[in-house]
Each structure stands twice: as C-alpha cells, then as structure tokens.
C-alpha positions in Angstrom: -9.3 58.2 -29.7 -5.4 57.9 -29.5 -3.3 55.7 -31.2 -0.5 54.0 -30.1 3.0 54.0 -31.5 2.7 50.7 -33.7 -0.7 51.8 -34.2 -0.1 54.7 -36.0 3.0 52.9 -38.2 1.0 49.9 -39.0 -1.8 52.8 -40.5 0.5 54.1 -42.0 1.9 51.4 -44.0 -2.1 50.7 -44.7 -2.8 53.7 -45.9 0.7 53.6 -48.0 -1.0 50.1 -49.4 -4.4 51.5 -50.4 -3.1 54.7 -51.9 -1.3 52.3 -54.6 -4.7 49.9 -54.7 -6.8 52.9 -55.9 -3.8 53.6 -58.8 -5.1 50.4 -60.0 -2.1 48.2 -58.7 -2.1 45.1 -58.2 -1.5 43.2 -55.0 1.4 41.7 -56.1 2.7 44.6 -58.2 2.6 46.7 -55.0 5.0 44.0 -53.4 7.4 43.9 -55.9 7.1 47.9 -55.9 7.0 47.9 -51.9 10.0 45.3 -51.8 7.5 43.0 -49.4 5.3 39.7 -49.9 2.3 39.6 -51.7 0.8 38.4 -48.2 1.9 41.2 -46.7 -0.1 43.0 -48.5 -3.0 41.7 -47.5 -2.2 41.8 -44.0 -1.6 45.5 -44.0 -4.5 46.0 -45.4 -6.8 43.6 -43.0 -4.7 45.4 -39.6 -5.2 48.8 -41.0 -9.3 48.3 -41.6 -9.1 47.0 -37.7 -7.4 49.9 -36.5 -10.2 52.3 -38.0 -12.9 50.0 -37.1 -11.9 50.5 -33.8 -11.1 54.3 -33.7 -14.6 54.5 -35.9 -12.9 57.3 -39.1 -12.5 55.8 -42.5 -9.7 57.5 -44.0 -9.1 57.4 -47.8 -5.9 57.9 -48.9 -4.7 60.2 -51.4 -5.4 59.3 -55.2 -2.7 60.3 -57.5 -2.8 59.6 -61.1 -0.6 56.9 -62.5 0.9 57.8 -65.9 1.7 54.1 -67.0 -1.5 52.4 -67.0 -3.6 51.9 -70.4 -6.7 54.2 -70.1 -10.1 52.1 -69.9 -11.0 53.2 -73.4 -7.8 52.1 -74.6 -8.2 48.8 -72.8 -11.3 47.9 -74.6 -10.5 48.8 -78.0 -10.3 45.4 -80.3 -7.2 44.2 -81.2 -5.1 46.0 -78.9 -3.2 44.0 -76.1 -2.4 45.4 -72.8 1.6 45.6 -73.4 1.6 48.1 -71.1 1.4 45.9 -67.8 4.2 43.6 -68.8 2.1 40.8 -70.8 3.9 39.4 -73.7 1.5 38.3 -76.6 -0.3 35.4 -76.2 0.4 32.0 -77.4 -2.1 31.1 -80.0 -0.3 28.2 -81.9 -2.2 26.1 -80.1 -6.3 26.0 -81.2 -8.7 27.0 -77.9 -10.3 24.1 -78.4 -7.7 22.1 -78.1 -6.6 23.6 -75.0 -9.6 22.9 -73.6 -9.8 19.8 -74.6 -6.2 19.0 -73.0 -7.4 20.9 -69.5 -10.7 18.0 -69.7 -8.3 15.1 -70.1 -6.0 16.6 -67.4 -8.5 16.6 -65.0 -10.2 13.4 -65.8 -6.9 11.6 -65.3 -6.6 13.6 -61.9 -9.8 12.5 -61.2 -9.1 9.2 -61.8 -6.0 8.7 -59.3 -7.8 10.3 -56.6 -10.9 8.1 -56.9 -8.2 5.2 -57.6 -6.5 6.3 -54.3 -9.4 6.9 -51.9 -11.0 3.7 -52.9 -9.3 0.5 -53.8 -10.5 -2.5 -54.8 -9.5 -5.7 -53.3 -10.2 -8.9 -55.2 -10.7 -12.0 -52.4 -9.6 -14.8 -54.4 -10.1 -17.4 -51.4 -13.9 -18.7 -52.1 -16.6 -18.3 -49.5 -16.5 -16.1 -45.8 -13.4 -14.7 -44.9 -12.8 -12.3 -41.7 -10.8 -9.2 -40.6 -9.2 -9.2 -37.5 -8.8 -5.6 -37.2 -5.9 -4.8 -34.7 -6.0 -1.8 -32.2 -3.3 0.7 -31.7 -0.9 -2.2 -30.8 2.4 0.4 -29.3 4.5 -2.7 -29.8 7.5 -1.0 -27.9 5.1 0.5 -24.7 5.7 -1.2 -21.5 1.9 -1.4 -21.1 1.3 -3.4 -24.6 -0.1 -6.4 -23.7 1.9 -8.9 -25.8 0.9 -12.1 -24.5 -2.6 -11.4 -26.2 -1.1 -9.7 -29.0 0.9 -12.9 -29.7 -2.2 -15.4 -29.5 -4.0 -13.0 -31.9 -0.8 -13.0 -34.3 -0.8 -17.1 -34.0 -4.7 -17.8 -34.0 -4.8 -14.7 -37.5 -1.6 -16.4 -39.3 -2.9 -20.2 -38.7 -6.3 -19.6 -39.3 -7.8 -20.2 -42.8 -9.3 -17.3 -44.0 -8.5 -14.8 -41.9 -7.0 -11.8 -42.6 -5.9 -8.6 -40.5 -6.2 -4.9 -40.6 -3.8 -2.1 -38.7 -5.3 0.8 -37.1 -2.7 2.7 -36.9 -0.1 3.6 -33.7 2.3 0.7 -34.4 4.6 2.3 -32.1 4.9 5.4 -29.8 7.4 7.0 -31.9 7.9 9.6 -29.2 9.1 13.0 -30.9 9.5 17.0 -29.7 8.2 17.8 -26.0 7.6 13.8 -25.8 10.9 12.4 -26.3 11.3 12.5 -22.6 8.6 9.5 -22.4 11.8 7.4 -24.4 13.0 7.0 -20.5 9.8 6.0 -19.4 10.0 2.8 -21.5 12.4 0.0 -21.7 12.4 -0.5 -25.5 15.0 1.4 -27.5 14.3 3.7 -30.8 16.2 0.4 -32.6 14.1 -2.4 -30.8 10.7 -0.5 -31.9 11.8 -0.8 -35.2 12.4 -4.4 -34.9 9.2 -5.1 -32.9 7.1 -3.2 -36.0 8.9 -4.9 -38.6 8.1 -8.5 -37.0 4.3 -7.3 -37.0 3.7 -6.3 -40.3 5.4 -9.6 -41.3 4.0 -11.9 -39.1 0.1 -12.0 -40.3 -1.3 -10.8 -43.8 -3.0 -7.6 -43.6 -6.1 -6.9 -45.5 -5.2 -2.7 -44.8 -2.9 -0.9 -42.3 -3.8 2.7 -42.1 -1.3 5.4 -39.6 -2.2 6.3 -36.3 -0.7 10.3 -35.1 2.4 8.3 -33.5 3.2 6.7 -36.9 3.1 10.3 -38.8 5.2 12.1 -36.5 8.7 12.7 -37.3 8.5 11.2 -41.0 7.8 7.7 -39.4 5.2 6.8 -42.9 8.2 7.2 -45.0 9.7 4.9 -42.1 6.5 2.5 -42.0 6.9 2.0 -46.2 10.0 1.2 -45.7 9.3 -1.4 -42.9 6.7 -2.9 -44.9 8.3 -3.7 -47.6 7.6 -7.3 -48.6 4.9 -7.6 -46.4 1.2 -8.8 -46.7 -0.4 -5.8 -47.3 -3.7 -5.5 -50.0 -3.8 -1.6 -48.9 -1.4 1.0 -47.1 -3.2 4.1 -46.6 -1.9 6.9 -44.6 -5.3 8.8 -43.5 -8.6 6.4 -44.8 -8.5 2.8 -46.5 -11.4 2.4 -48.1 -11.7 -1.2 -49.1 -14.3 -2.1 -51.5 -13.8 -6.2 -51.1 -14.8 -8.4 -54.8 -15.3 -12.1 -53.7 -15.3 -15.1 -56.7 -19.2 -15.6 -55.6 -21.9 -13.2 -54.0 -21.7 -9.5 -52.9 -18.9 -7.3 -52.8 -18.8 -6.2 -49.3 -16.9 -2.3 -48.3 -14.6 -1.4 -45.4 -14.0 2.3 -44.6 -10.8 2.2 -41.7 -9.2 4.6 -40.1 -6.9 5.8 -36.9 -10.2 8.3 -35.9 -13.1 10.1 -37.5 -14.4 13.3 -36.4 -16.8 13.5 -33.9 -17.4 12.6 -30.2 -20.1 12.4 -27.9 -20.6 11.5 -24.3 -23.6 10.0 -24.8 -22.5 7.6 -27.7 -19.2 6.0 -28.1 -19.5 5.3 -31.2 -20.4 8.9 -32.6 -17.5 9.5 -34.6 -17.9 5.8 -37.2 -21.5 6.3 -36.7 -21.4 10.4 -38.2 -19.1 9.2 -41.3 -21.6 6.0 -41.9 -24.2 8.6 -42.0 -22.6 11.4 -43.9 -20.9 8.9 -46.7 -23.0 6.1 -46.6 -21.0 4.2 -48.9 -19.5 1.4 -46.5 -20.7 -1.5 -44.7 -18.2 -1.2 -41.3 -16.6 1.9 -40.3 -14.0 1.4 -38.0 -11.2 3.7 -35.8 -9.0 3.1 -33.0 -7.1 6.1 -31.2 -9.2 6.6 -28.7 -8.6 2.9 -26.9 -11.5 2.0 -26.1 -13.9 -0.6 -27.7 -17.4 0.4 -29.2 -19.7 -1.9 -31.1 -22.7 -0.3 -32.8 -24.8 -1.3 -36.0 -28.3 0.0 -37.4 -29.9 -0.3 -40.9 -29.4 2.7 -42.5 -32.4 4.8 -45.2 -31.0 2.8 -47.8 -32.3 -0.4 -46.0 -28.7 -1.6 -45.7 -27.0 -2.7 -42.0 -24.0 -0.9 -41.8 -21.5 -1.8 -38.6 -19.5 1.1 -36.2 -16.5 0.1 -34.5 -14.1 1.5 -32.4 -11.1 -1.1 -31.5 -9.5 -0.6 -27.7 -6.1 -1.8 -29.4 -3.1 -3.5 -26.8 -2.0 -0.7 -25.2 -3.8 -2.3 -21.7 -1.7 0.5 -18.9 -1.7 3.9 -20.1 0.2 6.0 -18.0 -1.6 9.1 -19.7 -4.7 8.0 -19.5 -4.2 7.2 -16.1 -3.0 10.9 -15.3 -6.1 12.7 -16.9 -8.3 10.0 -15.3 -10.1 8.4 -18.3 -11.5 5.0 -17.8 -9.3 2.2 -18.9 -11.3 -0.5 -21.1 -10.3 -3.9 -20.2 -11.2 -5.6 -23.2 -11.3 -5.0 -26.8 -7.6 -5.3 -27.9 -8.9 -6.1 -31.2 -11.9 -7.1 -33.4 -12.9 -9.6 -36.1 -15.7 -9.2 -38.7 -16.9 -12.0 -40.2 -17.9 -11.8 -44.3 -20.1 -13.8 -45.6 -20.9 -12.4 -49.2 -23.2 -15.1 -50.3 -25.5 -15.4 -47.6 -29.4 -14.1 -48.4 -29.8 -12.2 -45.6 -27.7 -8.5 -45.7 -28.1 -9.0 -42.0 -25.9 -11.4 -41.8 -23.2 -10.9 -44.3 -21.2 -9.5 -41.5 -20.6 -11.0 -37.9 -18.8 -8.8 -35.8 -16.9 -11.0 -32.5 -14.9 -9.7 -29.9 -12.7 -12.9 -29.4 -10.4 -13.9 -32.0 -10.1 -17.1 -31.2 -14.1 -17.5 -31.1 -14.2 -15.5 -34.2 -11.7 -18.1 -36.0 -14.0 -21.1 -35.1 -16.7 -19.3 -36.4 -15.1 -18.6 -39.7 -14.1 -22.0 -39.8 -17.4 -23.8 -39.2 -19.2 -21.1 -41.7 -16.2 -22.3 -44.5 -16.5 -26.4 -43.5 -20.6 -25.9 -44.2 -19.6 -24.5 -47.7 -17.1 -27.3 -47.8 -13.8 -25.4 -47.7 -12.0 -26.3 -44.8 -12.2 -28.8 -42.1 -14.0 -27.4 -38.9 -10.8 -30.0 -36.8 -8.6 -28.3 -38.7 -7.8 -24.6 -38.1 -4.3 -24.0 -40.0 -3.4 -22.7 -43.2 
C-alpha cells in the first residue's frame, strides 16, 4: 500500500524517534537531542504506529550502539552512581525517614484544605427552623428577568426572620466571544449589570452562592469576589457548596448546591440531583439550576434517610434561546425554599420544601412562634 507525502515524513520522523528509544534514550533526552518537545515525542511515535497499523508492516528501526551509556552490569554494581546520565549525587543530609515523614505531613495538610474546601461547616446560631430560599439563575441584566418577583422574593427573604438565601449561579449573562452580539439584544449595559449584581448580593444574606457558566466566563469569579465583598455570604464556592449546617439544638442538617450536576434524562427531571444523592449520599437536598426549569423530587434513600432533589427554574421567565430551539418554558419555579427543622423527631420532616416564598416565610414563622421565637403577626427582622 502507498503512502502519501506526509505519510512517509511523519514515518520517518517515527522511525527517527524509535531508533533513539531502543539506544535506551529517554523521552525527554531525545527532545532535547531532537531540538523538539517532550510531547512531541510521543506524538510521533503514536502517528507513526497508526501509519503501519494501517499499511499492516512493523518496521524496526535500526539499532546502533550508544557509547555513553553505563553498561547494565555496571549499573547494578553497589556503590556506584549513574554519573554518566547527568545525575549529580544525591542529597543524603537529610535521614529517609525524615523525608518521609515530611512527604506524610505534606499531604495530610493538603488533605486537609481540600476536605476544608469541599465541605464547610456552617454554624446557625439563630435557635430553632430556619429556611433557604434558594434563588434560580436570576440574569439580573436580561430583558426577560422577571424582577417584579425577584423583588418580592428579595423583600419577603430580607424581612423575614429566619430566612436565609442561596445563589445558584448565572447572576448575569456576562455575554463573552461569539455571544457578545446578544449585548444589543438587551437594554442593560456591561456597567448596569455590574450594578444590578452588586445590589443582589447585598440586599438578602446568603447562606451559599455558587457560579453559574455565565459567571465563569471571561474572569467574571475574580469579578463576582470582588462584588461580594462585604456581603452576607456563609460560603462562596465556585463549582459545589457543600454546606454541612450545625444548629445550637438538634441535628446538623447538609446542603450540597450547585449551577448543574451531571446527568439527564427525559424520563426524570430530576436525574442529574437525584444521580449525585445516589452516588455521594452524603447530603440531605441536592440542588442545581441551569437548566430553568423547576423539579421537586425526594425518596428515602438505603441508609433510611429522606434526602430532597431540586432543580430551581430561576427569573429568567422569556428566553429568547430557549424559544429558538423550542424547549418548554416553565412558568413557575423562579426560586425555592426549604424549610429546616433540626429538632423535630421525625427525619421526615426536618425539611419542607415550598414553592412560594411568601407561603414558605409564614410557614417558617408559625414553626418558630410554636417554639416561641418569633411572633407568627410579626414577620420582620
């Protein structure tokens, strides 16, 4: 079978690779010897095994013997050190042990952030149920936000004893490459998004606000920090909060948010919460956004504990995109509240999910008055 033209120069340079492999080079030694990365290295040798897998030869290049290298023998004879392939001698001041020991610590302190990062520990110090009014994509600059319910949420969360919020990401289109051309398709400026985001992380205080795709594009966390600076906010994660909630009295109760989770199904909304409750069954509500619409599913789970699915429409209510690929536009759903209750006997009913905030804030406020917190005719902070 013929080769073409590149064909026969990218075997070339293959064979040219493997010749200096079997003179016991190394990969990067052949770059630096070859004037070419260490990557490119490998990828001569991946093209040039596809090119004979496809012609069906094996060709074996030419073995010549390399005068620099130690011998094996030599190699294994004690107390010699391989000077000969550029090592210098190595450091022994320090006592293996103690090496090891250091690599041990190293890690555990690694560990440590990481676990301190993916889970974080919120203490409530408010006694009795509190609840979560957990926002959807809000896109406070789109012409299709709906503002006059995301301003009766904001008043009903920030007058309401007890009640808290969460951000599920999208705070703003933050329209970047290929889609700064939707910019004309809104009224709101670059500077009046900013404004508009600003106002909303300061106008309620937010249990978590995780980022949506919009909020990641075009450095718009290192934005979002910024923004949120002196803000309400227990947790600001940029992919997962996962919220592990200590009350003075009863249970702790754990959130796991965030903008999506993998998975989808046409026969169950809410596949992708539902998947990450099964595969880490270490919260009590999973909940997204992103996908606007609203999805409310809960089951007890092998370990005998209810655990709560959510997917949260958000405010974005006329989506000109959605509208194109004709997806069905939920109507309702903007956002969601969950209701904790950690002292009540019953896991069951520890959490009360509600669709309404305003129903969910009489609810809170009733369940606080029986404990004698607040006045049920009296819903302000």
């Amino acid at each position: 079978m013929s080769l073409s033209k590149d064909e026969a120069e990218n075997l070339a340079k293959a064979d040219e690779v493997e010749a200096l492999v079997s003179q016991g080079y190394t990969h990067k030694q052949i770059a630096k010897k070859l004037n070419i990365a260490p990557s490119t290295v490998h990828r001569r040798k991946t093209i040039g095994a596809a090119i004979r897998d496809r012609i069906g030869i094996t060709v074996k290049p030419t073995v010549v013997e390399r005068k620099d290298l130690p011998s094996f023998d030599r190699w294994d004879m004690p107390g010699e050190k391989p000077d000969d392939l550029g090592y210098d001698d190595l450091d022994d001041d320090i006592p293996i042990e103690d090496l090891i020991n250091d690599r041990k610590e190293r890690f555990k302190r690694l560990d440590g952030k990481k676990t301190r990062r993916h889970t974080r520990r919120v203490q409530v110090k408010l006694p009795g149920p509190v609840a979560i009014t957990h926002f959807g994509d809000p896109h406070v600059d789109d012409d299709g936000c709906n503002w006059p319910e995301l301003l009766r949420t904001v008043e009903v969360v920030s007058k309401t004893e007890g009640m808290f919020a969460g951000n599920i990401g999208d705070t703003t289109n933050n329209w970047v490459g290929r889609l700064q051309r939707l910019w004309g398709h809104q009224s709101t400026t670059v500077d009046e998004a900013i404004r508009l985001a600003h106002w909303l992380f300061h106008s309620v205080p937010w249990m978590y606000c995780v980022l949506g795709n919009h909020d990641k594009w075009n450095h718009g966390a290192q934005l979002l920090r910024y923004l949120t600076q002196g803000a309400k906010i227990a947790v600001f994660a940029e992919n997962t909060a996962r919220l592990e909630l200590e009350f003075p009295k009863g249970d702790p109760l754990r959130v796991v948010a965030r903008h999506d989770f993998k998975g989808s199904s046409i026969w169950n909304r809410a596949h992708g919460p539902l998947r990450e409750s099964k595969l880490n069954p270490w919260g009590d509500i999973y909940i997204s956004g992103h996908r606007h619409i609203w999805v409310s599913h809960h089951e007890e789970g092998t370990d005998g504990k209810p655990r709560h699915a959510l997917i949260v429409r958000g405010f974005k209510a006329y989506d000109e995109y959605a509208e194109t690929l004709g997806f069905y536009e939920h109507q309702h759903g903007e956002s969601v509240t969950t209701i904790l209750d950690p002292t009540h006997p019953s896991p069951m009913q520890r959490v009360q999910v509600v669709w309404d905030v305003e129903e969910a804030a009489d609810i809170l406020t009733w369940k606080r008055g029986k404990y004698g917190l607040t006045s049920y005719s009296k819903r302000t902070r």
